[in-house]
N, C-alpha and C positions, 0 to 999 in steps of 0.2 A: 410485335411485342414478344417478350420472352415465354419460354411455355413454364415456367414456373408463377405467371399474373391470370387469375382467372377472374371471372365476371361473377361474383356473387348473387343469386334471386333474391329476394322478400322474404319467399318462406325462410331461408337459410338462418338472415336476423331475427325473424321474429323467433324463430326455434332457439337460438341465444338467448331471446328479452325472456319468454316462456320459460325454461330450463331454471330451476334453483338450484341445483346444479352444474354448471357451467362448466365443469371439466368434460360433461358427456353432452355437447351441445356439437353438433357439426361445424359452426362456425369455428372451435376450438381444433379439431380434426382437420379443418382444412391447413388452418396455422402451422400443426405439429407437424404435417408432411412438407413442408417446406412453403407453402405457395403463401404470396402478395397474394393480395385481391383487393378489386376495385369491385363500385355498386356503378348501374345504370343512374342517369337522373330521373328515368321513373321509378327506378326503388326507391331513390329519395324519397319522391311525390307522397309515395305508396305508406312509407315510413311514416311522415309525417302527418300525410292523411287522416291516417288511422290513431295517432297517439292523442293522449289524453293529455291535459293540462300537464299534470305531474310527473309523466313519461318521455317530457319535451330533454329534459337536462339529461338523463340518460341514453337519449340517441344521440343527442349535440354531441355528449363528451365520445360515445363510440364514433361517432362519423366524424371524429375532426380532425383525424389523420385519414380517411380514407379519402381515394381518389376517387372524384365523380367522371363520370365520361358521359359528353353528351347525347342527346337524340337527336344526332345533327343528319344535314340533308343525305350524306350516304348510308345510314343506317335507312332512313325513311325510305328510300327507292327499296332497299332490302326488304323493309317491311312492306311494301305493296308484294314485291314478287311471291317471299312467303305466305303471305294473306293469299294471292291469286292460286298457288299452289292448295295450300290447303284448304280453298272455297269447291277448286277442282273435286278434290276426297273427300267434300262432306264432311272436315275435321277440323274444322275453323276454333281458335283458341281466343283465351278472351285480348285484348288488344294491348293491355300491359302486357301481358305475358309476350305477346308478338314481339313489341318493341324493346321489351329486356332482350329478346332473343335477336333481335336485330343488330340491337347494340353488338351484343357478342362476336358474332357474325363482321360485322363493319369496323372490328378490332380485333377482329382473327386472332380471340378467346375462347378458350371453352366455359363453358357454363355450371356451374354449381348450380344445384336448386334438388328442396326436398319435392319438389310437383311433375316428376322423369313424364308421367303420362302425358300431360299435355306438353312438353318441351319434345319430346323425341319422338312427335310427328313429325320434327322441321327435319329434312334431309341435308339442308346447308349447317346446321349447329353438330356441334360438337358437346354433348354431355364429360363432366366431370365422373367417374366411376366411386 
């Protein structure tokens, strides 16, 4: 994929949905510097999970130009390897987060996300600065 399409995290939107504001939201920053971006389909999950009745039409209308990429079978081998790694160092992250990170990783993206501490255990990801 090009290096201007990154992989968006969770936090990234909810900091969008959060912000009244919106001009000083990172998801905005990410925009202005040029970069696409796409969500994992666990940020989806994650998105939607978490939203309220009345929060549903707000994320429909942001996510309905974004592209989903799936949690398909190569990102999941990825995701075992990074799990195996970081079970090694005792720095195991919660298992979304693995698999946003997977995803990344099995689309040779770099990752956005406001959570740098738990993502930049993973030695195979690439952080967005």
């Amino acid at each position: 994929m090009a290096d201007k399409i990154i992989l968006i995290d969770t936090s990234v939107l909810i900091d969008y949905f959060r912000k009244t504001d919106k001009e000083n939201a990172a998801l905005v920053a990410i925009v202005k510097q040029g970069y696409t971006y796409c969500i994992s389909s666990v940020t989806e999950y994650e998105i939607y999970r978490g939203a309220l009745l009345g929060q549903i039409a707000f994320w429909d209308n942001l996510l309905l130009k974004v592209e989903v990429l799936p949690f398909d079978k190569t990102a999941s081998r990825i995701a075992v390897d990074i799990n195996s790694e970081l079970k090694r160092k005792r720095k195991q992250i919660e298992i979304a987060d693995l698999f946003i990170a997977a995803t990344a990783v099995a689309n040779g993206l770099k990752l956005a996300t406001l959570n740098k501490k738990h993502f930049d255990r993973i030695e195979a990801l690439t952080l967005m600065n």
